[in-house]
N, C-alpha and C positions, 0 to 999 in steps of 0.2 A: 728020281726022288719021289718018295710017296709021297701023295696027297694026305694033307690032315685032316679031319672034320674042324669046320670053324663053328663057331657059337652063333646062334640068331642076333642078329641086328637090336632084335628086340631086346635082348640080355646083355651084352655088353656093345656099347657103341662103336663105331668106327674110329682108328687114330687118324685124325684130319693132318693131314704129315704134306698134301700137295699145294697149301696155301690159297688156295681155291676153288670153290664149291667142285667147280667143274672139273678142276681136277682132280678131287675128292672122291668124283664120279668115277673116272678113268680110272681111281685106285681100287675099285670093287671088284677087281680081277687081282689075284696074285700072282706074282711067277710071270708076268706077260711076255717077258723076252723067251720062256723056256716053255715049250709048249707038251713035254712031258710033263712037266709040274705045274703049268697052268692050273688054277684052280677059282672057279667062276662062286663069288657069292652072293649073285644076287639069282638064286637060283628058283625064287619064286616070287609071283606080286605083292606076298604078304613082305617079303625080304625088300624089295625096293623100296613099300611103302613104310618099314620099318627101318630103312636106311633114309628114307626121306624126315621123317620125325626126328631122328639121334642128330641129323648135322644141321636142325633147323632149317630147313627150305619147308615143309611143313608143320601144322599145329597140332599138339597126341591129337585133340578132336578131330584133324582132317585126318590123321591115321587110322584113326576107328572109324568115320564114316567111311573113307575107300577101303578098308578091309571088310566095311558089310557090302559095300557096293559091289565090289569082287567078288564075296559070296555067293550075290546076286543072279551075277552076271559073269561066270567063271570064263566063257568064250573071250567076253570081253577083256577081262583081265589080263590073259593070255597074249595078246594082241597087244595090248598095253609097255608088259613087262618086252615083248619081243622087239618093238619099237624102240623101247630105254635102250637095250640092250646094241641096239645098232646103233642110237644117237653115240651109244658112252663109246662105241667102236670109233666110228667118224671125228667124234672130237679127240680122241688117242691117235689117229692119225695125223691131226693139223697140229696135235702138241709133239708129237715126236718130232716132226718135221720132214723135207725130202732125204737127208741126209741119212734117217735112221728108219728104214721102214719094218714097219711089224708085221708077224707071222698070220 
């Protein structure tokens, strides 16, 4: 299945469909059972921090200051988004369960 381009975070928001922030989280990956059609969108710190503003965990003002701070400090950022990126893995683990283990 091909991949699609999806739209910035920034532009249109995320559909909150897992009743839970943190599942919400775990949805920023598409396709996650089909690893041909996986498709990652939180493919930058600006995407995180603009998924962080749409679902309310943060305020626009803390989006725009961690998008200067990023700026700033791109290593750091880096480092940052790579961190999300494993937490949203690990909690997609405890939510699937042992029963259904992911790719």
């Amino acid at each position: 299945m091909p991949q699609t381009v999806q739209p910035s975070y920034a532009e249109v928001p995320p559909n909150r469909v897992g009743g839970a922030l943190a599942l919400d989280f775990v949805n920023t990956v598409e396709w996650r059972g089909d690893p041909a059609a996986r498709g990652e969108r939180l493919t930058s710190y600006a995407e995180l921090a603009h998924w962080a503003g749409s679902v309310g965990a943060v305020s626009p003002d803390a989006v725009s200051a961690l998008l200067a701070r990023a700026a700033r400090d791109p290593d750091a950022a880096a480092r940052v988004l790579a961190d999300a990126l494993a937490l949203r893995e690990a909690v997609a683990r405890l939510a699937a369960g042992p029963a259904a283990p992911l790719p």
